[in-house]
MDAnalysis code that builds the backbone (N, CA, C; Angstrom):
import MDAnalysis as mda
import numpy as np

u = mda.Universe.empty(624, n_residues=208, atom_resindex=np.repeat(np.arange(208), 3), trajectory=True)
u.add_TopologyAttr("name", ["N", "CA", "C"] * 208)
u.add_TopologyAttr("resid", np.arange(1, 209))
u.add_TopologyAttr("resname", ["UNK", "UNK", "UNK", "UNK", "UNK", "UNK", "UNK", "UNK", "UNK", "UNK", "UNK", "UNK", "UNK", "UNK", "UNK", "UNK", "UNK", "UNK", "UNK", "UNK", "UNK", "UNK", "UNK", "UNK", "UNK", "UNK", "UNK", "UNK", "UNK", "UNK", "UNK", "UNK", "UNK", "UNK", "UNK", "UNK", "UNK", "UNK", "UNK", "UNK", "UNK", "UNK", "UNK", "UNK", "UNK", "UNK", "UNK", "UNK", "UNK", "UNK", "UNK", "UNK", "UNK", "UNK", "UNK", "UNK", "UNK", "UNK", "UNK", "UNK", "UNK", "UNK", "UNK", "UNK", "UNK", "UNK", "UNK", "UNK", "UNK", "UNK", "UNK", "UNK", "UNK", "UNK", "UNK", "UNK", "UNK", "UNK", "UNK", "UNK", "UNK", "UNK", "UNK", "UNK", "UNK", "UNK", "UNK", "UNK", "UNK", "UNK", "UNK", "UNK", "UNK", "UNK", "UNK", "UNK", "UNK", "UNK", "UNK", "UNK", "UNK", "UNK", "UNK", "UNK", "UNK", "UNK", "UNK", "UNK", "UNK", "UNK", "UNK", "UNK", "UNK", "UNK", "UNK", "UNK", "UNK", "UNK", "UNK", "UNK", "UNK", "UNK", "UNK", "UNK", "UNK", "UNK", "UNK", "UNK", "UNK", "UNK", "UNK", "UNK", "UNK", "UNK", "UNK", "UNK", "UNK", "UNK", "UNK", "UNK", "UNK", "UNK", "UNK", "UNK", "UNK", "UNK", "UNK", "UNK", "UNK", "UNK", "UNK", "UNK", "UNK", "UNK", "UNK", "UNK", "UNK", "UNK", "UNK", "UNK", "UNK", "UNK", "UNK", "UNK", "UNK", "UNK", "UNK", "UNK", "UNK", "UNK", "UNK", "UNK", "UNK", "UNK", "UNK", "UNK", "UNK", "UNK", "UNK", "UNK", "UNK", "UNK", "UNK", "UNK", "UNK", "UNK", "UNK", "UNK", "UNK", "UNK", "UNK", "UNK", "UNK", "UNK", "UNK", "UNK", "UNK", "UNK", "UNK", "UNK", "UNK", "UNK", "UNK", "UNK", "UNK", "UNK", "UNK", "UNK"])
u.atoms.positions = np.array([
    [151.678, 173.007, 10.162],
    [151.516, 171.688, 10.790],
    [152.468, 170.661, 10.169],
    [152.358, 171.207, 8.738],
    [153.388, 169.974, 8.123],
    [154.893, 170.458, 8.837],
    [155.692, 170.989, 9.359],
    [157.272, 171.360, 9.771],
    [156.660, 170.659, 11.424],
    [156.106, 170.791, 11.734],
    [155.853, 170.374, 13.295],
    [155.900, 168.645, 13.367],
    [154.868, 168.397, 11.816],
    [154.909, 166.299, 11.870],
    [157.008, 166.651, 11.308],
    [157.533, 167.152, 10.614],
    [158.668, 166.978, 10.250],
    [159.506, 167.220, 11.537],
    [159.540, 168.022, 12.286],
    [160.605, 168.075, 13.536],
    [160.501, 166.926, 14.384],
    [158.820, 166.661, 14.577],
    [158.455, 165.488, 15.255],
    [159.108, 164.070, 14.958],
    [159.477, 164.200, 13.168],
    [159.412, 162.770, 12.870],
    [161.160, 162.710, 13.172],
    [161.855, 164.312, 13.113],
    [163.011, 163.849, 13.029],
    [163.675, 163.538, 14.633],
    [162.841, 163.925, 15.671],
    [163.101, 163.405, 16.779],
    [162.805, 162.173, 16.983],
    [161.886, 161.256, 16.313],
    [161.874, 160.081, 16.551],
    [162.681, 158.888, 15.954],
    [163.365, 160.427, 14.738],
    [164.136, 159.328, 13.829],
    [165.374, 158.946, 14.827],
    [165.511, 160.429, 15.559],
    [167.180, 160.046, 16.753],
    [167.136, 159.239, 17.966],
    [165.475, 159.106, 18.170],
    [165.462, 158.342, 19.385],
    [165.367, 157.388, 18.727],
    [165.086, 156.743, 17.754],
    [165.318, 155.775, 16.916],
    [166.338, 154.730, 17.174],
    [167.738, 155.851, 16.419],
    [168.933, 155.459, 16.566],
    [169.555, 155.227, 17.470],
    [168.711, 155.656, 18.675],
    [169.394, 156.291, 19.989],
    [169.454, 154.314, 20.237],
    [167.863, 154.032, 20.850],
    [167.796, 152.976, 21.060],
    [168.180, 151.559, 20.022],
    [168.575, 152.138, 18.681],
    [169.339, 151.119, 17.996],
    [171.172, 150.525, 18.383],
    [171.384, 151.713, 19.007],
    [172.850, 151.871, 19.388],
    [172.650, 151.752, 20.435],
    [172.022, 151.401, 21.074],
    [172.346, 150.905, 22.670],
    [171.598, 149.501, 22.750],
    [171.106, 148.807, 22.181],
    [170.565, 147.583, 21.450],
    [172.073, 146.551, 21.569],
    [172.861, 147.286, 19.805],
    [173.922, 146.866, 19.581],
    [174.940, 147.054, 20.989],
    [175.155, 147.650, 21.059],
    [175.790, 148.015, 22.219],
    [175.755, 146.746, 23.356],
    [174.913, 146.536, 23.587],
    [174.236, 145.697, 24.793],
    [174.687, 144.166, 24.678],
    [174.310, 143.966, 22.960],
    [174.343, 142.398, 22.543],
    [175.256, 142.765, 22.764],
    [176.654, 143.233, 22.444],
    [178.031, 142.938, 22.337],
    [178.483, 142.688, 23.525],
    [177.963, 143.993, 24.391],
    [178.523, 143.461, 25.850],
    [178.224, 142.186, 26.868],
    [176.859, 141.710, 26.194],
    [176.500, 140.208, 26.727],
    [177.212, 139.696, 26.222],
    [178.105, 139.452, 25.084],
    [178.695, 138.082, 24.425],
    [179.942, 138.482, 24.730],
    [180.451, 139.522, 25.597],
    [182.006, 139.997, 26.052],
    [181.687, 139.216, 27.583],
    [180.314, 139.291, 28.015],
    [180.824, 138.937, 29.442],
    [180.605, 137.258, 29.349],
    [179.360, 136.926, 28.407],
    [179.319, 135.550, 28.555],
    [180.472, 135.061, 28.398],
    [181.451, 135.471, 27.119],
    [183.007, 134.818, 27.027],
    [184.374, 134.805, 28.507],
    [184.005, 135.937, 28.782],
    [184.385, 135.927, 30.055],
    [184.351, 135.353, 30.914],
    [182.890, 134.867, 31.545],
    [182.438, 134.572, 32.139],
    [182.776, 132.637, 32.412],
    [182.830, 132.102, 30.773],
    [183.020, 130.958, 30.407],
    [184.769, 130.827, 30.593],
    [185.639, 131.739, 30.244],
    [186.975, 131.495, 30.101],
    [187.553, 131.477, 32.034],
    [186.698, 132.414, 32.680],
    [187.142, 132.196, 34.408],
    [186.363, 130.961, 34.821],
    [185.577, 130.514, 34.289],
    [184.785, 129.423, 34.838],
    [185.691, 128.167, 34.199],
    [186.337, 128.111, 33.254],
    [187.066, 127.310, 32.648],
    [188.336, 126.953, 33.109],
    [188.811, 128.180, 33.638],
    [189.913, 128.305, 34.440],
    [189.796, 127.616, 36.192],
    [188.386, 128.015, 36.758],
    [188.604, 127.303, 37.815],
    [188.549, 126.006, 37.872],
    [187.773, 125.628, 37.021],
    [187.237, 123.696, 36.459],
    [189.235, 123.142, 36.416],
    [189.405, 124.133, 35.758],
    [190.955, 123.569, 35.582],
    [191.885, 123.564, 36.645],
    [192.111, 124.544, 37.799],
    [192.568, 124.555, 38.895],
    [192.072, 123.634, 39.589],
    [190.948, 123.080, 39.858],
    [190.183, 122.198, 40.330],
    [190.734, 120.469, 39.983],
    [190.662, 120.676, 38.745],
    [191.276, 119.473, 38.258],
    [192.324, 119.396, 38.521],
    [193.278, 119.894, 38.462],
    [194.522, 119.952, 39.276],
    [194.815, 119.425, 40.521],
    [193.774, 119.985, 41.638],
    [193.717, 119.427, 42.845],
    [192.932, 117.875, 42.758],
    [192.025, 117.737, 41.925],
    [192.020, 116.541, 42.472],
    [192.809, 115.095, 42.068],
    [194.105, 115.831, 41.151],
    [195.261, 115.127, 41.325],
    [196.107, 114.566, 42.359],
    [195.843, 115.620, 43.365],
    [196.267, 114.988, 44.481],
    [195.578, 114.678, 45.496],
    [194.402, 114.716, 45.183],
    [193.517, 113.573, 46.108],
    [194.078, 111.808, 46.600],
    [194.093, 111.898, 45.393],
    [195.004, 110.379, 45.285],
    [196.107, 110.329, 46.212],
    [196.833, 111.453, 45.870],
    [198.312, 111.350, 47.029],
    [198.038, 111.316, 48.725],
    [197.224, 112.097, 48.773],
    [196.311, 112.355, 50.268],
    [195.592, 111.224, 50.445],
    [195.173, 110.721, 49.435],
    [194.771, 109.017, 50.133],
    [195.372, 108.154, 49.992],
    [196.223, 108.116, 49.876],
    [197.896, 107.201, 50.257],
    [198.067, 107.508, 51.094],
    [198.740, 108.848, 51.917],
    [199.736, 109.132, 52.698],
    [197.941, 109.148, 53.828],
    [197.288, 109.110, 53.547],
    [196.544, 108.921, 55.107],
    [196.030, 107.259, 55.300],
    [196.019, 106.803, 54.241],
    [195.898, 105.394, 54.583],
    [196.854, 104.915, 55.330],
    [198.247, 105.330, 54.716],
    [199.415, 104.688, 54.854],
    [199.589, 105.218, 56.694],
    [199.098, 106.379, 57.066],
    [199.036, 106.279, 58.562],
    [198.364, 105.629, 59.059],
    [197.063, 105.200, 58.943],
    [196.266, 104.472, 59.551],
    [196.354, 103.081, 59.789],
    [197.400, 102.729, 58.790],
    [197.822, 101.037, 58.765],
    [198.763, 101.104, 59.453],
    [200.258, 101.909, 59.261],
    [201.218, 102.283, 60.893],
    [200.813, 102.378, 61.943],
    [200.059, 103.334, 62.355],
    [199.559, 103.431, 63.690],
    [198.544, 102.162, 64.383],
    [197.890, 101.720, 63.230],
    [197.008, 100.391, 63.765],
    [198.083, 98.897, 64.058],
    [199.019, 98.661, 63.197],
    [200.503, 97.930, 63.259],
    [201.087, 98.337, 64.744],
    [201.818, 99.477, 64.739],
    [202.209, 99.774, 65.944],
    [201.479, 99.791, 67.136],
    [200.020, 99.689, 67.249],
    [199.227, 99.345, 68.467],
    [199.211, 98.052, 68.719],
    [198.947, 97.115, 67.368],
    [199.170, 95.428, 67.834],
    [200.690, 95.038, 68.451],
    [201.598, 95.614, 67.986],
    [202.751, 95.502, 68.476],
    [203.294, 95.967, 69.662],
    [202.781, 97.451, 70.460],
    [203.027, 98.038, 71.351],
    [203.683, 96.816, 72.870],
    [202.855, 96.170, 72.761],
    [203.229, 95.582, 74.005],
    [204.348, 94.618, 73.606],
    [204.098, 93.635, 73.128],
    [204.744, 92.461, 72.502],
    [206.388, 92.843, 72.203],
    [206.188, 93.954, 71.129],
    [207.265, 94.924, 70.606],
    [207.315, 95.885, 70.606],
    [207.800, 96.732, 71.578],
    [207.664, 97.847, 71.221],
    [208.531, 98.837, 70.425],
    [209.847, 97.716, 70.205],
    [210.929, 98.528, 69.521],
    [210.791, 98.975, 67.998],
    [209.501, 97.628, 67.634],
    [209.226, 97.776, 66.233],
    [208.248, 98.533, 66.478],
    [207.049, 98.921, 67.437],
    [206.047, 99.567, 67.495],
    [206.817, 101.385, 67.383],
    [207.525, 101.566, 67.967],
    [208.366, 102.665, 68.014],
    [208.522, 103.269, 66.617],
    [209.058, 102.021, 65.655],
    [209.733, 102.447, 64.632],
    [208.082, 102.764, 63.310],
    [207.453, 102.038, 63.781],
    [206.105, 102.461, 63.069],
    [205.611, 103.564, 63.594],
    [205.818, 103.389, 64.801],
    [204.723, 105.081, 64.779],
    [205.458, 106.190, 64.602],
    [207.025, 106.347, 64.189],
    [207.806, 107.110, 63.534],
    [207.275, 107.408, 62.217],
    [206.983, 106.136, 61.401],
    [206.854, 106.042, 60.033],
    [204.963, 106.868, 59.809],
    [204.968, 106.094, 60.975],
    [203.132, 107.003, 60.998],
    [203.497, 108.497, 60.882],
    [203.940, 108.950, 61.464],
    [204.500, 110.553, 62.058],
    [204.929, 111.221, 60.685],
    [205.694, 109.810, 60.082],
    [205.793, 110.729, 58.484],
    [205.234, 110.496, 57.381],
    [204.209, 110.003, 57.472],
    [202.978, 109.594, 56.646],
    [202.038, 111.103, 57.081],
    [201.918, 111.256, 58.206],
    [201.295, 112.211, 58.607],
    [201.481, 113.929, 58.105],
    [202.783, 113.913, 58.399],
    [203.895, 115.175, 58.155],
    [203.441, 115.505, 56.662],
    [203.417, 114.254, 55.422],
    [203.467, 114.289, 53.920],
    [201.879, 114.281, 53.707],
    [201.092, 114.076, 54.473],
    [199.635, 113.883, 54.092],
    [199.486, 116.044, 54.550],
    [200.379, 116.377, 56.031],
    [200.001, 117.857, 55.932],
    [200.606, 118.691, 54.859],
    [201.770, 118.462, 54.008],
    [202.072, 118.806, 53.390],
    [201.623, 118.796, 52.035],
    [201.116, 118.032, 51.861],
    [200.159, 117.762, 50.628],
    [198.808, 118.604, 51.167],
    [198.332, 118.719, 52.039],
    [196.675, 119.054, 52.484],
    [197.571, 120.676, 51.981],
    [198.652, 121.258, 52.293],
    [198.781, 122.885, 52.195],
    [198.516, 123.122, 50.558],
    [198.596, 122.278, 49.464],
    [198.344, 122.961, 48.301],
    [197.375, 123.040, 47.598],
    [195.842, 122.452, 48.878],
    [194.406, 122.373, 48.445],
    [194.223, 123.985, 48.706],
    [193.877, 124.825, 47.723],
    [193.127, 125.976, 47.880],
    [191.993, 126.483, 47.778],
    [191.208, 125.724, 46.525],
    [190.106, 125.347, 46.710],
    [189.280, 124.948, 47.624],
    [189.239, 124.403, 48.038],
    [188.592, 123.386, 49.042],
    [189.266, 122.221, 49.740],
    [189.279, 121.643, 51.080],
    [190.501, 120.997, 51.802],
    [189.141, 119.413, 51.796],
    [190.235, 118.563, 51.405],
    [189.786, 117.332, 51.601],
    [188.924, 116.756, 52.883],
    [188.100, 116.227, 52.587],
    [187.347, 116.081, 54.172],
    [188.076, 114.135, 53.978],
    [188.117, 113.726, 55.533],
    [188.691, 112.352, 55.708],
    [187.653, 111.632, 56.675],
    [187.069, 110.778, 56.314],
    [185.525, 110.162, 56.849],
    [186.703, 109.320, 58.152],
    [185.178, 108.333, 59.204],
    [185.837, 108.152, 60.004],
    [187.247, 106.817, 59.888],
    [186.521, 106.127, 58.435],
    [187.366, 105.159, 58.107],
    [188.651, 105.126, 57.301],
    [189.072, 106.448, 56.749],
    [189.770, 106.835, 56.612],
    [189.873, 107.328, 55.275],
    [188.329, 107.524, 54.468],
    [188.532, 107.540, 53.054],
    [188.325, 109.247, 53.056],
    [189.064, 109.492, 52.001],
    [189.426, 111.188, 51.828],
    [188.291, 111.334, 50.429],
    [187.233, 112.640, 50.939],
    [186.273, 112.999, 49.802],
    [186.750, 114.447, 49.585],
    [186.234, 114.749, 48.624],
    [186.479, 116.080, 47.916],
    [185.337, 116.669, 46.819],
    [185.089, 117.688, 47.383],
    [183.445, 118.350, 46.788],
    [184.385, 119.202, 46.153],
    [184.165, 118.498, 44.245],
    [184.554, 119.483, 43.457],
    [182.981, 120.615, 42.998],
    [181.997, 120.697, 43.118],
    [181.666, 121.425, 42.861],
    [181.648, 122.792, 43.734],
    [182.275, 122.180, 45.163],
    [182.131, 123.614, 46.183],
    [183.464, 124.538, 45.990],
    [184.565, 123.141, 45.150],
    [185.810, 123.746, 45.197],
    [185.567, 124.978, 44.001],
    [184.814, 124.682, 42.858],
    [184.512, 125.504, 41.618],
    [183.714, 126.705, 42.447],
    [182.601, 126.539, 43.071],
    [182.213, 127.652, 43.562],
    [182.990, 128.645, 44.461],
    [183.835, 128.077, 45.299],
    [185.130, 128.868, 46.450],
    [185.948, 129.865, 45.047],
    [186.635, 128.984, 44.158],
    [187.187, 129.840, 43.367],
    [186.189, 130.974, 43.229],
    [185.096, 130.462, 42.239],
    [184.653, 131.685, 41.878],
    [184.120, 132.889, 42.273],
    [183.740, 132.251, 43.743],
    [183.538, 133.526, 44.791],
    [185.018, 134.517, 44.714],
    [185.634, 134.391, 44.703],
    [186.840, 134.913, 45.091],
    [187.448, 135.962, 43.468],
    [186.670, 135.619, 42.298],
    [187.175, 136.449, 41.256],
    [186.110, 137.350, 41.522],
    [186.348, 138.606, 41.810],
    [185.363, 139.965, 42.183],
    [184.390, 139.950, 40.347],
    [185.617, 140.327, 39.476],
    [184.697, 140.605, 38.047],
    [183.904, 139.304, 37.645],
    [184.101, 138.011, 37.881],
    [182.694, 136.844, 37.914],
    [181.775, 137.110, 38.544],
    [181.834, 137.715, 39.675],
    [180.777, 138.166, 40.498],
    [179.899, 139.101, 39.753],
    [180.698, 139.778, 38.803],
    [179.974, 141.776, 38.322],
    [179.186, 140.868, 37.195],
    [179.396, 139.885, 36.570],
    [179.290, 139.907, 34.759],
    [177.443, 138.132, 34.860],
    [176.622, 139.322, 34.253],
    [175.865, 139.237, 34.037],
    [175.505, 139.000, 32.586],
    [175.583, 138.384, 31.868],
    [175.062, 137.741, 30.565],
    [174.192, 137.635, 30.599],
    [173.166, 137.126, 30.965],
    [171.904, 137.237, 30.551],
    [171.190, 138.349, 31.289],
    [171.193, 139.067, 31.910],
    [170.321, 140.100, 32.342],
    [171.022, 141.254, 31.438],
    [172.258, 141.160, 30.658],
    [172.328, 142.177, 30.036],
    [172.035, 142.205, 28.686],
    [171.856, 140.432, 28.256],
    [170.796, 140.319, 27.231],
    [169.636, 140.555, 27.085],
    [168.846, 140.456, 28.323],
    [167.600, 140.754, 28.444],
    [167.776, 142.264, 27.713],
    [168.335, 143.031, 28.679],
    [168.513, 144.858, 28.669],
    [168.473, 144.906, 26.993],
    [168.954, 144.026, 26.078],
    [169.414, 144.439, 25.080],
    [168.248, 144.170, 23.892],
    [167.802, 142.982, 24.492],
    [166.188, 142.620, 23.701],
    [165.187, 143.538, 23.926],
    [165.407, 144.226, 25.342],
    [164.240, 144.978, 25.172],
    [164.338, 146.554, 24.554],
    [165.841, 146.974, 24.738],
    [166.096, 147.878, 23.769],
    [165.514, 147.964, 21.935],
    [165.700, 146.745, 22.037],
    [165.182, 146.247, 20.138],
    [163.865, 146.325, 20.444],
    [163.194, 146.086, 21.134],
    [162.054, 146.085, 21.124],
    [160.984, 147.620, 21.101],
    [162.045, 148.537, 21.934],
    [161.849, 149.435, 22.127],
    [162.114, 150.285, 20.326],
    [163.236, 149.657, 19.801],
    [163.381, 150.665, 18.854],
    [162.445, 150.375, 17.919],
    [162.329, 149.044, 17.498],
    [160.855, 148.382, 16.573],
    [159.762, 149.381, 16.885],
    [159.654, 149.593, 17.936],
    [158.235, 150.616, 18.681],
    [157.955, 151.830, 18.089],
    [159.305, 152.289, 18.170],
    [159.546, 153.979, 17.973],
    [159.800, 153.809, 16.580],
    [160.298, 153.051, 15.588],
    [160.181, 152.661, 13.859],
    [158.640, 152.822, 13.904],
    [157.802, 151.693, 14.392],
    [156.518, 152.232, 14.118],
    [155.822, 153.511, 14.332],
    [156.198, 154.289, 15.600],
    [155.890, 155.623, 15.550],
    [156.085, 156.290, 14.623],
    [157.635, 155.926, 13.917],
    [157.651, 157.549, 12.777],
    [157.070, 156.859, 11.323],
    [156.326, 155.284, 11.491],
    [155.952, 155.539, 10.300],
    [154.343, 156.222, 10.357],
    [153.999, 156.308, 11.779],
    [152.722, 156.866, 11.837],
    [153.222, 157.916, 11.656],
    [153.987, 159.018, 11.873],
    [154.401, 160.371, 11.482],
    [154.641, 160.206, 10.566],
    [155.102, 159.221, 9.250],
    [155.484, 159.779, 7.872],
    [154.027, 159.876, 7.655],
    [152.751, 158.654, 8.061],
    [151.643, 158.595, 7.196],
    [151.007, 160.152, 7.208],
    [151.517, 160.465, 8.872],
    [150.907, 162.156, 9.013],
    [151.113, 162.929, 8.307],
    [152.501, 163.304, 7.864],
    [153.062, 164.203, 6.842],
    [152.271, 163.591, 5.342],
    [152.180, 162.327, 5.000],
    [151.726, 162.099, 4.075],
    [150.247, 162.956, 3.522],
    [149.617, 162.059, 4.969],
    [148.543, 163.050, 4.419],
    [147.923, 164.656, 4.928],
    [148.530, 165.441, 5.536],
    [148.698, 166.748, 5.788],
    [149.266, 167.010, 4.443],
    [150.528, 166.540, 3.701],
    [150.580, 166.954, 2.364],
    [149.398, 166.772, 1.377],
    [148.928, 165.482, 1.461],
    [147.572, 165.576, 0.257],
    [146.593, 166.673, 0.691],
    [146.698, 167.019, 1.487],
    [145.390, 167.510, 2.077],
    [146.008, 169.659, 1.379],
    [147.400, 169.800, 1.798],
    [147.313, 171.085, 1.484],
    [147.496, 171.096, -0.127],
    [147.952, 169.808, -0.978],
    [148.189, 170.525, -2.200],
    [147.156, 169.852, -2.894],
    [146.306, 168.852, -2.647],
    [145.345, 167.924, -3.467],
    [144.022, 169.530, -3.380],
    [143.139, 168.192, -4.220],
    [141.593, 168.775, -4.648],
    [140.892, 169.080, -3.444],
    [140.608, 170.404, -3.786],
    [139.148, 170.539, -2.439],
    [138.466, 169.336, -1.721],
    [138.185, 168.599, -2.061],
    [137.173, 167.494, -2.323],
    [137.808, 166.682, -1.111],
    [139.244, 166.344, -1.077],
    [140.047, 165.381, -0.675],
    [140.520, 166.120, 0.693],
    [140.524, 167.310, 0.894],
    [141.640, 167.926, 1.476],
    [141.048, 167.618, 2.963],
    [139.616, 168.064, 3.452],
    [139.324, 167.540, 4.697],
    [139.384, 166.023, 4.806],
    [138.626, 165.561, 4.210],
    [139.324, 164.011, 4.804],
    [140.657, 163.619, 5.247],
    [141.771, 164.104, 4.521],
    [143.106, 163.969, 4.584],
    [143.724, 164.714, 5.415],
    [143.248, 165.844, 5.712],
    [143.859, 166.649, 6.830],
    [143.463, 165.826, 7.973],
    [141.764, 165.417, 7.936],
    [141.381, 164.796, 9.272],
    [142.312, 163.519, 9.459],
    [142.503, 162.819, 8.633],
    [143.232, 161.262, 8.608],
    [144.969, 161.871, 9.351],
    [145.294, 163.367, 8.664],
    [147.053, 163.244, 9.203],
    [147.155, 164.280, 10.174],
    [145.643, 164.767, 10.840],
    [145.817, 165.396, 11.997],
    [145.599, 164.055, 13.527],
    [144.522, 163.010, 12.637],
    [144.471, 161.586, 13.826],
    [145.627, 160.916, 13.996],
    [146.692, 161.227, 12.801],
    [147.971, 160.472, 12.635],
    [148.636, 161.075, 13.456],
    [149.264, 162.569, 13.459],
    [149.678, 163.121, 14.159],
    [149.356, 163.142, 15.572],
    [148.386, 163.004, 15.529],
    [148.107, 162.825, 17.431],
    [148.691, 161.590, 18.355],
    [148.095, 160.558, 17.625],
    [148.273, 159.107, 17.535],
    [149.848, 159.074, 18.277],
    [150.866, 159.320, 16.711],
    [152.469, 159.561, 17.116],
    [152.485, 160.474, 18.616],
    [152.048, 161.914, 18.469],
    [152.776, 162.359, 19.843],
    [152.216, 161.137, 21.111],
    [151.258, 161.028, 20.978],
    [150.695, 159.951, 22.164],
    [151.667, 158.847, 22.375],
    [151.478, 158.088, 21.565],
    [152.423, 156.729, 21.413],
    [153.846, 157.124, 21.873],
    [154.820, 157.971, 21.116],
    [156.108, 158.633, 21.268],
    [156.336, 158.644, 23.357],
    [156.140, 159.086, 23.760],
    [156.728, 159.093, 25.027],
    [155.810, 157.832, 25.714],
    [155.075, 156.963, 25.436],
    [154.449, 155.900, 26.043],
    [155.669, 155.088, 25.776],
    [156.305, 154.627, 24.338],
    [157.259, 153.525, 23.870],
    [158.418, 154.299, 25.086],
    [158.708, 155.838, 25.150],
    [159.602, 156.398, 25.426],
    [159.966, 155.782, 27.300],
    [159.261, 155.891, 27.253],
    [158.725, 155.248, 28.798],
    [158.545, 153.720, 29.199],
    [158.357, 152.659, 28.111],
    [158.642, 151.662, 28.026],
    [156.796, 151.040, 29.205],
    [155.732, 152.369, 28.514],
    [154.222, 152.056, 28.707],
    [154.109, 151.145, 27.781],
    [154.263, 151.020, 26.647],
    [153.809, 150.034, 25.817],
    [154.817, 149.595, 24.610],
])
């Protein structure tokens, strides 16, 4: 009985390790993706910021049409030679406001009816990040979770083999001690022994 608590204990010593190394394992790979995760998210905040550098330019060059074209309507009749020459200038207010709108990739400026140009940087941060496939994969905290409960699991199975050492413990008092002692102690590291196989595939199983 005593080689049976010893094979026993040394399988629990590997599932032990097993779940100690995939524990470690786990934390590391949460703090690889959280960094990750933070350096593409950092990156789009920054592309983002970028664009709304030229927000500003896009609300120039569309103001600056809306005051031509409103000029050249008061004038149309009266003048039209100068009305002409404004709604030229409108035409290239227009031309530089589309040319500027082509280097929004993020997200394209919306222009209300009065002519003020808004820009949803948080949808522009989300558009990027839809679009990086591995932001999509990387999970930090659910692979922290995975990794806490691995520890938890191995704490479990540590306590199992110290109920298997107590078994071997006392299955040893019991075969080399005093008559006197030996049933009690056999009984105490045959309840021990049971105890462990029971427990052992319950933790193994993630029953308790």
């Amino acid at each position: 009985m005593i080689a049976a608590v010893s094979i026993l204990g040394a399988g629990v010593a590997w599932s032990a390790s097993i779940a100690s190394s995939r524990s470690s394992d786990l934390n590391q790979q949460a703090e690889q993706e959280f960094l990750l995760r933070h350096q593409i998210l950092t990156s789009a905040q920054a592309a983002v910021g970028e664009e709304l550098r030229r927000v500003g330019s896009f609300q120039e060059q569309i103001t600056a049409e809306r005051i031509l074209r409103q000029q050249a309507n008061r004038l149309r009749k009266s003048n039209p030679d100068v009305a002409a020459i404004l709604d030229a200038q409108a035409q290239g207010e227009a031309a530089l406001a589309r040319t500027t709108g082509y280097f929004f990739f993020a997200t394209f400026p919306t222009v209300g009816p009065d002519g003020t140009v808004g820009y949803d940087r948080r949808q522009a941060v989300n558009n990027l990040l839809s679009q990086y496939v591995v932001y999509q994969q990387l999970h930090p905290n659910e692979t922290q979770a995975e990794a806490n409960d691995e520890d938890r699991k191995y704490r479990r199975i540590v306590a199992v083999g110290i109920v298997l050492v107590a078994a071997l413990f006392f299955l040893t008092v019991a075969e080399i001690g005093a008559r006197r002692i030996r049933y009690p102690f056999a009984a105490l590291g045959v309840f021990a022994l049971v105890a462990g196989c029971v427990l052992w595939p319950l933790v193994e199983n993630g029953t308790v």
